[in-house]
FIVEXZA-124347 format. One record per atom (N, C-alpha, C, O): residue in three letters; x, y, z; atom name; residue number from 0. Coordinates in nm, 3 decimals, always signed. Example, Ala and Ser with C-alpha at 12.3 -4.5 7.8 and 13.67 -1.06 7.14 Angstrom:
BEGIN
ALA,+1.319,-0.569,+0.780,N,0;
ALA,+1.230,-0.450,+0.780,CA,0;
ALA,+1.320,-0.330,+0.780,C,0;
ALA,+1.424,-0.332,+0.846,O,0;
SER,+1.285,-0.225,+0.708,N,1;
SER,+1.367,-0.106,+0.714,CA,1;
SER,+1.290,+0.003,+0.787,C,1;
SER,+1.341,+0.114,+0.804,O,1;
***
This chain:
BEGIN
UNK,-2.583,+16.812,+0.275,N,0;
UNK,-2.516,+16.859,+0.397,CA,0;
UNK,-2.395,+16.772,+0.428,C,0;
UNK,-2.301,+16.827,+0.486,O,0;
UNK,-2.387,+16.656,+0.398,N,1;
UNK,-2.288,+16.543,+0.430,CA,1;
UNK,-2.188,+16.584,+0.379,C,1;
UNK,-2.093,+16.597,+0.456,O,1;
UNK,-2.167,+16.619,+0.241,N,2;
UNK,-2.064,+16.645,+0.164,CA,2;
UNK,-2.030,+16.796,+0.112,C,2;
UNK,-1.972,+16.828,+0.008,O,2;
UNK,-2.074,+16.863,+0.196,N,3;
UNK,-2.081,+17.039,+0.159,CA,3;
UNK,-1.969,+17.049,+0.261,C,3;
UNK,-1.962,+16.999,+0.374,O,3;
UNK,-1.871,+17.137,+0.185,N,4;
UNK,-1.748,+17.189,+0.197,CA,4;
UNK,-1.695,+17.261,+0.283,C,4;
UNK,-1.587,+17.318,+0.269,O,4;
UNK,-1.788,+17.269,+0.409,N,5;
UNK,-1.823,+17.386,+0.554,CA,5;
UNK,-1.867,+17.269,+0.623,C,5;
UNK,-1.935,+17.172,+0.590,O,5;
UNK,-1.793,+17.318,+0.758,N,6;
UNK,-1.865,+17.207,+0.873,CA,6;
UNK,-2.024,+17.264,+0.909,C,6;
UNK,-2.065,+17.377,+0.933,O,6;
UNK,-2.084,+17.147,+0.900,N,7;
UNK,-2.305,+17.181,+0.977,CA,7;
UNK,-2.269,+17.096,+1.035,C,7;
UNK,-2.191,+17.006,+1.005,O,7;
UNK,-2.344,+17.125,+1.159,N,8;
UNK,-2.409,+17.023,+1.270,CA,8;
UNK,-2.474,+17.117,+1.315,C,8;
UNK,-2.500,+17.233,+1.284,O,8;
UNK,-2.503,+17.027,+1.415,N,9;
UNK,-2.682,+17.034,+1.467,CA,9;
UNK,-2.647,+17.019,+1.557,C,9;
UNK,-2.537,+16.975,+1.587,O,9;
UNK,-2.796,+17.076,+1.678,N,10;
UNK,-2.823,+17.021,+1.808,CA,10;
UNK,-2.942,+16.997,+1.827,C,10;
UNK,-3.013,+17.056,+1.747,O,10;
UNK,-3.024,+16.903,+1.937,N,11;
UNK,-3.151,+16.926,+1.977,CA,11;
UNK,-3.222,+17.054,+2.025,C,11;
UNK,-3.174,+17.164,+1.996,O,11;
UNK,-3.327,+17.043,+2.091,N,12;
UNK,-3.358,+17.099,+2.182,CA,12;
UNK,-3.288,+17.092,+2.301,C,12;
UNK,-3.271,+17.195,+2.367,O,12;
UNK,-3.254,+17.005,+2.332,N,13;
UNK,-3.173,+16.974,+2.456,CA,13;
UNK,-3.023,+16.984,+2.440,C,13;
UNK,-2.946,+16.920,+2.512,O,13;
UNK,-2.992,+17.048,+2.363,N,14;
UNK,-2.828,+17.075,+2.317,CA,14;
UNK,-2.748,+16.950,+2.257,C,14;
UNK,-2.630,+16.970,+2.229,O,14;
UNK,-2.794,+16.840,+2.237,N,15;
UNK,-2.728,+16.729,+2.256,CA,15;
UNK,-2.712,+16.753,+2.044,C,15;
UNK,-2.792,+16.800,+1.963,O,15;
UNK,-2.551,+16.686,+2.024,N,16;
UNK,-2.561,+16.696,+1.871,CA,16;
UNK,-2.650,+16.589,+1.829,C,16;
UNK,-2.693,+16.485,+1.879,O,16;
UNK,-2.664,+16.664,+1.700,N,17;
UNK,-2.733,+16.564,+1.604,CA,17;
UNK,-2.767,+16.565,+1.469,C,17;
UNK,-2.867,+16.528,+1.408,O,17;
UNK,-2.658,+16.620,+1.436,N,18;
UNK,-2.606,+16.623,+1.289,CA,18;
UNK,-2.477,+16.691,+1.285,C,18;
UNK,-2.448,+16.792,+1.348,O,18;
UNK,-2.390,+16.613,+1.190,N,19;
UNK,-2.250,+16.625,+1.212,CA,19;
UNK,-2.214,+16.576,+1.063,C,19;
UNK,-2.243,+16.460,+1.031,O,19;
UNK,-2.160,+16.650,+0.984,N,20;
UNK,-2.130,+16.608,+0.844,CA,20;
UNK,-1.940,+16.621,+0.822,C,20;
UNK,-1.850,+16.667,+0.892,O,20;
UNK,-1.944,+16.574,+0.726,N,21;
UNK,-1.792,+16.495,+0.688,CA,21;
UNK,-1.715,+16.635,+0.719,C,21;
UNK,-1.614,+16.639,+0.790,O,21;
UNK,-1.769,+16.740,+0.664,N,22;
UNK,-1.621,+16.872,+0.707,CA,22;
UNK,-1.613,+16.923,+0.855,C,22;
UNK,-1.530,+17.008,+0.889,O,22;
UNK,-1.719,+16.855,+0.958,N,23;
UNK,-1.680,+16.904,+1.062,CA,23;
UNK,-1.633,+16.809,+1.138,C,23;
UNK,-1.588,+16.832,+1.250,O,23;
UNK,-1.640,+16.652,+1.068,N,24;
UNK,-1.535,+16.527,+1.169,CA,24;
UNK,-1.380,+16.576,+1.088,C,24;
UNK,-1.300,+16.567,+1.180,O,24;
UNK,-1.314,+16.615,+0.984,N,25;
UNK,-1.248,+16.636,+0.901,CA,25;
UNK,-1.159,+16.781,+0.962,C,25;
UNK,-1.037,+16.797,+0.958,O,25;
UNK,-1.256,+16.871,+1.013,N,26;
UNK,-1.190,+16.973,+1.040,CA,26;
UNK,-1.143,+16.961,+1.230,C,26;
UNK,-1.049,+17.008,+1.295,O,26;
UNK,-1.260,+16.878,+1.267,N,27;
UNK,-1.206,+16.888,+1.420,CA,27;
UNK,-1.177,+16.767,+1.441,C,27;
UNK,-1.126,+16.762,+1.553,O,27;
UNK,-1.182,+16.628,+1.379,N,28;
UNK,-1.101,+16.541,+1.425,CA,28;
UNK,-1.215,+16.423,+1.467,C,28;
UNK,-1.201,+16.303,+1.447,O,28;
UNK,-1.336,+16.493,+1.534,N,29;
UNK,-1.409,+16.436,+1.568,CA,29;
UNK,-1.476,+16.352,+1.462,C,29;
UNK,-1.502,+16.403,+1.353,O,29;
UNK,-1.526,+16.150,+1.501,N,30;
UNK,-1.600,+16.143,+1.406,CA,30;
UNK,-1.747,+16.167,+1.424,C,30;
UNK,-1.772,+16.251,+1.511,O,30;
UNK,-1.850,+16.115,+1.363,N,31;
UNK,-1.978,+16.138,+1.355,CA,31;
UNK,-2.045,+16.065,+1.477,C,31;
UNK,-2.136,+16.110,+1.547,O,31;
UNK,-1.968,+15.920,+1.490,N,32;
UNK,-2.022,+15.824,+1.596,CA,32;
UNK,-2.011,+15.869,+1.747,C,32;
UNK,-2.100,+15.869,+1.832,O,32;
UNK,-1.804,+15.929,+1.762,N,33;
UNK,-1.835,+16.022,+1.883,CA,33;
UNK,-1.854,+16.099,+1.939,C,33;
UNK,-1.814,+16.101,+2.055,O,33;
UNK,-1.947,+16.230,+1.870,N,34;
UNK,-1.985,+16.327,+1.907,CA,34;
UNK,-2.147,+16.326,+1.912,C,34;
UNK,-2.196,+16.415,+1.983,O,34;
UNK,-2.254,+16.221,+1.834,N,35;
UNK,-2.384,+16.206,+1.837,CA,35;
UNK,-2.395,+16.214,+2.005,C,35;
UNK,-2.321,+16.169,+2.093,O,35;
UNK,-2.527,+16.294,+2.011,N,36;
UNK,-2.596,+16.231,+2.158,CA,36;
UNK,-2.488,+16.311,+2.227,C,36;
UNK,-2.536,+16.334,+2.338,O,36;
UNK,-2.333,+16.382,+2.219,N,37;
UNK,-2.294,+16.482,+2.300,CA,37;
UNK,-2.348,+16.615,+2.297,C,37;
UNK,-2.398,+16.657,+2.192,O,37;
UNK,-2.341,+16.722,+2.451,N,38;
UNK,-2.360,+16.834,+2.424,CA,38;
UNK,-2.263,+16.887,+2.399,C,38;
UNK,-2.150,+16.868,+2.445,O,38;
UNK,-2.310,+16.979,+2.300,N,39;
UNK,-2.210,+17.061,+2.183,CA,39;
UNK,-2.176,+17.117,+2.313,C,39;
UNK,-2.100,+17.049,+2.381,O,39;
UNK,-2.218,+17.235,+2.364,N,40;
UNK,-2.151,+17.299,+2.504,CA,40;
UNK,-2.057,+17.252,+2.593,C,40;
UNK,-1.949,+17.304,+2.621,O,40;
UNK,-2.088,+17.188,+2.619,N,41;
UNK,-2.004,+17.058,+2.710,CA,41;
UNK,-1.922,+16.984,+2.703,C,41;
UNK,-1.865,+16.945,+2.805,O,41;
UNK,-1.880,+16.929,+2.550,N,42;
UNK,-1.811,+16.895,+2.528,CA,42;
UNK,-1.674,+16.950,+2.427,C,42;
UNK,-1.556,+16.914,+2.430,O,42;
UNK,-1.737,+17.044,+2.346,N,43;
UNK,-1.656,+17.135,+2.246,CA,43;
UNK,-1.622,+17.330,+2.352,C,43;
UNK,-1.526,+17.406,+2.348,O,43;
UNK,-1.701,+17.335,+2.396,N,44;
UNK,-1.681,+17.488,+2.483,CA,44;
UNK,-1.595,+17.501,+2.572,C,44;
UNK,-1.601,+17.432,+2.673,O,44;
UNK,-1.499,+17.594,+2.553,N,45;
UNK,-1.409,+17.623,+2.663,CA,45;
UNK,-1.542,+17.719,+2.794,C,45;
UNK,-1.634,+17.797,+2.769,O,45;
UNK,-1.504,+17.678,+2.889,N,46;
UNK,-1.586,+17.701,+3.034,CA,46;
UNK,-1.631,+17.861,+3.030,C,46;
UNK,-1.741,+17.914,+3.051,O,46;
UNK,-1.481,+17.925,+2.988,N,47;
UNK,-1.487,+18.090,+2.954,CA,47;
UNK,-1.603,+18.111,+2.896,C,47;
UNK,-1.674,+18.208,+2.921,O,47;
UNK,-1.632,+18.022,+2.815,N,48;
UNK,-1.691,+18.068,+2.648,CA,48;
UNK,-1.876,+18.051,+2.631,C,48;
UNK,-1.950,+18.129,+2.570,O,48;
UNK,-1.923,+17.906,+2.717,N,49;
UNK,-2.013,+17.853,+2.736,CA,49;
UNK,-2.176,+17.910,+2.752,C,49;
UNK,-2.282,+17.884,+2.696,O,49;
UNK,-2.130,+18.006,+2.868,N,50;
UNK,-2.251,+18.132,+2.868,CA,50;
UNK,-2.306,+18.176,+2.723,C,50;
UNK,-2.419,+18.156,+2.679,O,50;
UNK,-2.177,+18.254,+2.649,N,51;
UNK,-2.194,+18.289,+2.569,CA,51;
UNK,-2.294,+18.232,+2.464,C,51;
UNK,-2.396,+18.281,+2.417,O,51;
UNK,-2.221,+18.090,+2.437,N,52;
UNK,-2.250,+17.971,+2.290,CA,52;
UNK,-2.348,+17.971,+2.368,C,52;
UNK,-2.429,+18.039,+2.305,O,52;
UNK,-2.425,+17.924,+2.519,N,53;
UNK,-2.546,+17.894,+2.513,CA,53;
UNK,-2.635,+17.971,+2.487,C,53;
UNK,-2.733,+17.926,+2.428,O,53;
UNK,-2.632,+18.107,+2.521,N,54;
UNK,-2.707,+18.202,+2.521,CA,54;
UNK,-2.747,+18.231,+2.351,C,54;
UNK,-2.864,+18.263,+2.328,O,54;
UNK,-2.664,+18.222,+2.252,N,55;
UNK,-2.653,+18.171,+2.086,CA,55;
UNK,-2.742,+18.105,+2.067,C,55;
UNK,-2.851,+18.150,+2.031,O,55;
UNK,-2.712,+17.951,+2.089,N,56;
UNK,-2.838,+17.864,+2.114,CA,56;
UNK,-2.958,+17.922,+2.136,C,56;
UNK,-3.029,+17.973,+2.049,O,56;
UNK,-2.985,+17.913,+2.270,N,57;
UNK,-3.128,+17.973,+2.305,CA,57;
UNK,-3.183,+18.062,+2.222,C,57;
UNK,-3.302,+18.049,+2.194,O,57;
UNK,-3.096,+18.184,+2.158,N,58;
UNK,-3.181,+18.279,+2.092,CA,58;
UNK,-3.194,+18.197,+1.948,C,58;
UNK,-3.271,+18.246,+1.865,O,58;
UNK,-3.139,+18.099,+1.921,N,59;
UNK,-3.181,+18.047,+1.762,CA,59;
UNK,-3.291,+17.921,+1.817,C,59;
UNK,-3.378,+17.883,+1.740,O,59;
UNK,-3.282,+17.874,+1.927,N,60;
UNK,-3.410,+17.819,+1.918,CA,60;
UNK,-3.572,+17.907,+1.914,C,60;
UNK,-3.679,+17.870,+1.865,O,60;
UNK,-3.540,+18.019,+1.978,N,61;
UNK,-3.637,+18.111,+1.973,CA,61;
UNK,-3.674,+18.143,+1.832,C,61;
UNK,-3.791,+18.178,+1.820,O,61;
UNK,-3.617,+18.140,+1.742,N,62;
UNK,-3.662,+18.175,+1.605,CA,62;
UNK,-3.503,+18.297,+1.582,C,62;
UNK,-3.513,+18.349,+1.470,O,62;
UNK,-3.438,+18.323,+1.620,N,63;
UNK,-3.317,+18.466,+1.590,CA,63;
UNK,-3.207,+18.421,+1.619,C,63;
UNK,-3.141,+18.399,+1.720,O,63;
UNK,-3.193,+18.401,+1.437,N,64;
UNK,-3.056,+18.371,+1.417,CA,64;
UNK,-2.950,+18.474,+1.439,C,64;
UNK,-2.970,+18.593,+1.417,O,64;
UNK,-2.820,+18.419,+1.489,N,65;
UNK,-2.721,+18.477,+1.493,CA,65;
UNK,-2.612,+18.444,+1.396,C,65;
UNK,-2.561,+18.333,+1.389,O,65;
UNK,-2.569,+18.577,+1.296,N,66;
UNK,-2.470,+18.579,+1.177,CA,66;
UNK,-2.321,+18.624,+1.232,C,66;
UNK,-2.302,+18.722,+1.304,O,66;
UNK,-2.241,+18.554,+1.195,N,67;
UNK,-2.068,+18.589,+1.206,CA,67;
UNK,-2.011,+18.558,+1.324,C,67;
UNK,-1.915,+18.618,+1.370,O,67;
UNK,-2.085,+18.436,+1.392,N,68;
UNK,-2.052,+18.427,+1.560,CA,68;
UNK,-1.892,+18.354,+1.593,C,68;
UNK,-1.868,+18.247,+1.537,O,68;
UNK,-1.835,+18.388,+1.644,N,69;
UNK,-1.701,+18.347,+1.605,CA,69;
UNK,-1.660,+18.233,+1.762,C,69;
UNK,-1.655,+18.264,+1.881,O,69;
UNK,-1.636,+18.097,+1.692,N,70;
UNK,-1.681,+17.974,+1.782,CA,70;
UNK,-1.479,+17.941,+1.832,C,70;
UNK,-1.390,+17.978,+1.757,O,70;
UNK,-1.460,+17.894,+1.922,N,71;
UNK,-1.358,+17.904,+1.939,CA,71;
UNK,-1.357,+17.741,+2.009,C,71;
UNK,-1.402,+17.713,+2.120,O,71;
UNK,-1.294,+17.647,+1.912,N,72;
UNK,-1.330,+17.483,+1.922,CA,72;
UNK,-1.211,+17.403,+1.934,C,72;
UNK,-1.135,+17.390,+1.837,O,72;
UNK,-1.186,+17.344,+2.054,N,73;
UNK,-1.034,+17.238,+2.066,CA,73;
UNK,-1.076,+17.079,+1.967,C,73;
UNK,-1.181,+17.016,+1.970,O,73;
UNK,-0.969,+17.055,+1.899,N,74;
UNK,-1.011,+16.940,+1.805,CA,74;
UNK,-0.968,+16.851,+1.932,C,74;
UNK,-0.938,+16.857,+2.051,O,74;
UNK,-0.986,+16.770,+1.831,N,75;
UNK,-0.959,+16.593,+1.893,CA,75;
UNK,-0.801,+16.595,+1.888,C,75;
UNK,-0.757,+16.485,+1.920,O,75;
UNK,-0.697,+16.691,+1.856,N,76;
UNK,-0.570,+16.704,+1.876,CA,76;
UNK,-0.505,+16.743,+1.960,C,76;
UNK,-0.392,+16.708,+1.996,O,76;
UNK,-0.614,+16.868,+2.019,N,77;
UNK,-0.574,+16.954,+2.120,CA,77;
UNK,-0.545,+17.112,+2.063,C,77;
UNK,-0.514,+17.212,+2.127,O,77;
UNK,-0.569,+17.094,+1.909,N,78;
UNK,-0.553,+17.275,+1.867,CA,78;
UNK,-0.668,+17.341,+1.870,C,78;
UNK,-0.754,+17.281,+1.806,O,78;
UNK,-0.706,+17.448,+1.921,N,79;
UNK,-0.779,+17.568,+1.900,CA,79;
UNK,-0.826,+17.611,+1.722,C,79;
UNK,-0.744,+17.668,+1.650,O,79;
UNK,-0.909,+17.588,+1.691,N,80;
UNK,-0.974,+17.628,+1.566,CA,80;
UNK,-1.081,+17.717,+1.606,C,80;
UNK,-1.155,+17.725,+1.704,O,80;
UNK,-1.067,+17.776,+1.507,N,81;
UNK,-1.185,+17.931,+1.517,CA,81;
UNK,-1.264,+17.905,+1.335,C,81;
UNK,-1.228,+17.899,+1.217,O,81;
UNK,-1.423,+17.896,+1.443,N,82;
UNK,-1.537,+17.870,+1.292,CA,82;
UNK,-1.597,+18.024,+1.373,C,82;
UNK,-1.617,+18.065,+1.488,O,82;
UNK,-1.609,+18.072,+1.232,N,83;
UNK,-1.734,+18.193,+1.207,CA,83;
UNK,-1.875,+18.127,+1.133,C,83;
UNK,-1.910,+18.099,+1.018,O,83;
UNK,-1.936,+18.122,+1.280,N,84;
UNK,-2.145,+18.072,+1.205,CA,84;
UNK,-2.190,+18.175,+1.249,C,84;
UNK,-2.187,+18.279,+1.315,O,84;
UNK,-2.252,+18.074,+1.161,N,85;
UNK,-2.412,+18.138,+1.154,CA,85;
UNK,-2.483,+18.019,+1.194,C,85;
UNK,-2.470,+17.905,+1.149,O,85;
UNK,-2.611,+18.087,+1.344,N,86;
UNK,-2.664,+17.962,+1.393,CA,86;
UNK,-2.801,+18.025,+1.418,C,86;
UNK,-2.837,+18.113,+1.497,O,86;
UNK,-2.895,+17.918,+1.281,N,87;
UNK,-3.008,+17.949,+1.257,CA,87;
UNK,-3.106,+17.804,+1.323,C,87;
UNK,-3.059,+17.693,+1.345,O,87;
UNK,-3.258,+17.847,+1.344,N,88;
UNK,-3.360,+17.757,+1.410,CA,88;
UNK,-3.348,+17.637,+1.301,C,88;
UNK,-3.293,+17.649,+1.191,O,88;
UNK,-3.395,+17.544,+1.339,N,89;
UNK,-3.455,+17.428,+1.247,CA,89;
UNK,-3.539,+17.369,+1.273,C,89;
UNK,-3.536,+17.279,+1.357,O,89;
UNK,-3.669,+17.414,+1.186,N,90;
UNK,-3.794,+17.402,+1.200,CA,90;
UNK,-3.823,+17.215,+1.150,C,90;
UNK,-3.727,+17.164,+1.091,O,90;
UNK,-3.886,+17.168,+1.162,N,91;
UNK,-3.974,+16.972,+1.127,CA,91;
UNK,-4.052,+17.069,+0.974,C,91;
UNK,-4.069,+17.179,+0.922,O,91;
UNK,-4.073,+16.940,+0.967,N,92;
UNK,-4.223,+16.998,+0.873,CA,92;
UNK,-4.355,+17.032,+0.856,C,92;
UNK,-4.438,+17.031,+0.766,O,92;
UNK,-4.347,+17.064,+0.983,N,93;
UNK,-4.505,+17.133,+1.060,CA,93;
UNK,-4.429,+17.255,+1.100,C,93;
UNK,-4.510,+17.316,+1.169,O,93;
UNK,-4.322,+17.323,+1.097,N,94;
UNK,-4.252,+17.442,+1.095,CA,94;
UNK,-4.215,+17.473,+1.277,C,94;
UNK,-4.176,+17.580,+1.325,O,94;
UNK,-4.240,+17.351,+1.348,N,95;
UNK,-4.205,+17.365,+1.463,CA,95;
UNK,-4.049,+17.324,+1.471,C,95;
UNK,-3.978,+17.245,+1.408,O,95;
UNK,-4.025,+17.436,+1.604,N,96;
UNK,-3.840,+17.427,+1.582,CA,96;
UNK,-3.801,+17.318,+1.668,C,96;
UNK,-3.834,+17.319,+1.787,O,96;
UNK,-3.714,+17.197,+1.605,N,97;
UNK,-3.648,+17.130,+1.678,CA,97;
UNK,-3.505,+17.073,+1.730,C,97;
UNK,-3.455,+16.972,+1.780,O,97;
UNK,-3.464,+17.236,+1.676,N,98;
UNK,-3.291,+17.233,+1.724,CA,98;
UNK,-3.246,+17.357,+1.653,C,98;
UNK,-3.320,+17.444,+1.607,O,98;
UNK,-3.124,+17.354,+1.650,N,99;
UNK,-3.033,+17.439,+1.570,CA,99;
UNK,-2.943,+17.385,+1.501,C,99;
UNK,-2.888,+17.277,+1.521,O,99;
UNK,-2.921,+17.492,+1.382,N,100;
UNK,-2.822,+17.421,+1.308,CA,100;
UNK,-2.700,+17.543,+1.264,C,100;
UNK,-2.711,+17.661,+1.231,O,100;
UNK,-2.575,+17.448,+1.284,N,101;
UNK,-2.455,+17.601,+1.265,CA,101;
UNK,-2.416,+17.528,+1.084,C,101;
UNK,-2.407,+17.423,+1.021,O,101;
UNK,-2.404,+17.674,+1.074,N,102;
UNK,-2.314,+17.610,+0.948,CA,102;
UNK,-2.184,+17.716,+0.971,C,102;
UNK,-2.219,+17.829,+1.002,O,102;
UNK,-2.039,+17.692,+0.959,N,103;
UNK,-1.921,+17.745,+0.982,CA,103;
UNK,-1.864,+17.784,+0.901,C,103;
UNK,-1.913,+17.768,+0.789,O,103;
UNK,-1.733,+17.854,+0.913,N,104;
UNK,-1.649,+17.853,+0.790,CA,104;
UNK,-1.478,+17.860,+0.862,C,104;
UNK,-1.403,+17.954,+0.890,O,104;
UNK,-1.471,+17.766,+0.869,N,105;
UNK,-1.284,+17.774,+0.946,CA,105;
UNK,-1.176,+17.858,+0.914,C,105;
UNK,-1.081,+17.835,+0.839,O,105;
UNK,-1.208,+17.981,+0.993,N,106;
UNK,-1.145,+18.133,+0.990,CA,106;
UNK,-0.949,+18.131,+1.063,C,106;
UNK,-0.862,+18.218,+1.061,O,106;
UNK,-0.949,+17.959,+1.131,N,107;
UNK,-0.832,+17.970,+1.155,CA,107;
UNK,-0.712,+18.064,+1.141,C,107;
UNK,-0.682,+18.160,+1.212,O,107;
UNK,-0.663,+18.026,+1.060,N,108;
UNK,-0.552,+18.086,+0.983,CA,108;
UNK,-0.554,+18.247,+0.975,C,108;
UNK,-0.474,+18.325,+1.026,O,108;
UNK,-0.677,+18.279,+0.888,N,109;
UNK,-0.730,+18.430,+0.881,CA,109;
UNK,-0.711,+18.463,+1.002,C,109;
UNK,-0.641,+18.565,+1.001,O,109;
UNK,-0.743,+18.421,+1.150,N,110;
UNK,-0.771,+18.448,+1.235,CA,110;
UNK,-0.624,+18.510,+1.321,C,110;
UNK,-0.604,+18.622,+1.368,O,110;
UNK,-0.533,+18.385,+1.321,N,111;
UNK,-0.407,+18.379,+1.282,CA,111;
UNK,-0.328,+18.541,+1.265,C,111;
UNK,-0.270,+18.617,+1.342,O,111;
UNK,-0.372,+18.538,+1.096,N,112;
UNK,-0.271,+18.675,+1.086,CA,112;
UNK,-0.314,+18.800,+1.104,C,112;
UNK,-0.245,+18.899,+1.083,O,112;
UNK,-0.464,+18.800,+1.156,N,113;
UNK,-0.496,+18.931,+1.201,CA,113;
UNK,-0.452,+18.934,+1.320,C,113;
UNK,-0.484,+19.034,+1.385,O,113;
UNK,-0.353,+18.814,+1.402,N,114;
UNK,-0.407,+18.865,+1.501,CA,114;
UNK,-0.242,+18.893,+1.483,C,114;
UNK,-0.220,+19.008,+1.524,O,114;
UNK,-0.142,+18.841,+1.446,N,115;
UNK,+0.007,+18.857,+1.397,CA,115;
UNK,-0.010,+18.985,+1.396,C,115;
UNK,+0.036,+19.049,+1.490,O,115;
UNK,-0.087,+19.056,+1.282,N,116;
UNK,-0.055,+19.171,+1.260,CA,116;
UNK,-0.108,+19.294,+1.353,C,116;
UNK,-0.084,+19.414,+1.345,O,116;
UNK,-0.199,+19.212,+1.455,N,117;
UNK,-0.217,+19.338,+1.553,CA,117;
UNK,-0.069,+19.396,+1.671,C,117;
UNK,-0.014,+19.496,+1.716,O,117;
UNK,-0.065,+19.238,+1.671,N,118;
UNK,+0.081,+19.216,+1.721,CA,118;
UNK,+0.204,+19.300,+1.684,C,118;
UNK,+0.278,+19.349,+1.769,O,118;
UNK,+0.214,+19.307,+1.610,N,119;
UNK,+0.326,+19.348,+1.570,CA,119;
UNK,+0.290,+19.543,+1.543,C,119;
UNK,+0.376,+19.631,+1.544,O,119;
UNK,+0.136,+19.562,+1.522,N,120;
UNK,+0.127,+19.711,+1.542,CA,120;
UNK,+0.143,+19.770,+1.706,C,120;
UNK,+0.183,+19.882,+1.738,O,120;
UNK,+0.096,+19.648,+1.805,N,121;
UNK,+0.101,+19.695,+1.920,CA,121;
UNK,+0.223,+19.737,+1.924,C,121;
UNK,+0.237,+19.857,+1.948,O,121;
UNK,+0.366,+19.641,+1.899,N,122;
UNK,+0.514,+19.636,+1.924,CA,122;
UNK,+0.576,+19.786,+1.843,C,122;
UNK,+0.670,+19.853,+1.887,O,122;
UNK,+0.513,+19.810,+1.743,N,123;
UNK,+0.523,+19.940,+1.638,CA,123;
UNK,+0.504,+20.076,+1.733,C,123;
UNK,+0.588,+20.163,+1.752,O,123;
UNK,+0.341,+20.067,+1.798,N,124;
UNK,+0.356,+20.170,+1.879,CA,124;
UNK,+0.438,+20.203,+2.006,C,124;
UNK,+0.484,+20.309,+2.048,O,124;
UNK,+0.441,+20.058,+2.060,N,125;
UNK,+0.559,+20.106,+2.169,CA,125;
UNK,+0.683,+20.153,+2.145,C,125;
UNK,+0.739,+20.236,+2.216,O,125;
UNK,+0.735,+20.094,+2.030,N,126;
UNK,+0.848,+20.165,+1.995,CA,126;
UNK,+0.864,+20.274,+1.929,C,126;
UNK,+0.979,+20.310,+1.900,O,126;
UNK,+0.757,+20.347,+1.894,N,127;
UNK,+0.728,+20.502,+1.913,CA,127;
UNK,+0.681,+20.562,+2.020,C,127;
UNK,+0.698,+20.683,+2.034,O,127;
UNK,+0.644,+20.521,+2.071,N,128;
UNK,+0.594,+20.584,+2.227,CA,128;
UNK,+0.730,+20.585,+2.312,C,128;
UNK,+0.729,+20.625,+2.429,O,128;
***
């Protein structure tokens, strides 16, 4: 997990992180030391957004994962990055769940020119309309 090519981290039960591997201090800036023991919500969630990501949470602690969830995260720079997870339970080894874990894939860019190109269809139709 440390060295896999997609940001994972983790949270408790109590939302607080607790696992944080090299592509997600790398992609958001953050390192490992200052984000432990933060809530992911709280500290990474825009206010808009929060309901949402928690409500994510909750249903993957329940056992139901959520696929393609599209996370919308300010780095330690101040830019907006967009990860598409997937945020599944994480069971101990007595199969009881004791957090969640996202694994991402930094859709930035992609994100980027779809949205360019909606742009520019909106501007297309007005100037046929």
């Amino acid at each position: 997990i440390e060295i896999a090519h997609a940001p994972i981290f983790g949270v408790n039960r109590s939302g607080e992180i607790d696992l944080w591997n090299n592509m997600s201090a790398e992609t958001l800036g953050f390192s490992k030391d200052l984000v432990l023991g933060k809530s992911l919500v709280e500290f990474f969630i825009d206010p808009a957004s929060r309901q949402s990501v928690r409500a994510v949470v909750d249903q993957a602690l329940a056992g139901n994962s959520t696929a393609n969830y599209e996370l919308e995260i300010e780095t330690k720079a101040g830019q907006v990055r967009y990860l598409l997870a997937n945020v599944s339970s994480r069971p101990n080894s007595s199969g009881d769940v004791i957090g969640v874990v996202v694994f991402a894939q930094d859709v930035t860019e992609s994100g980027q020119n779809d949205r360019a190109v909606a742009g520019i269809a909106r501007e297309l139709r007005q100037l046929l309309d």
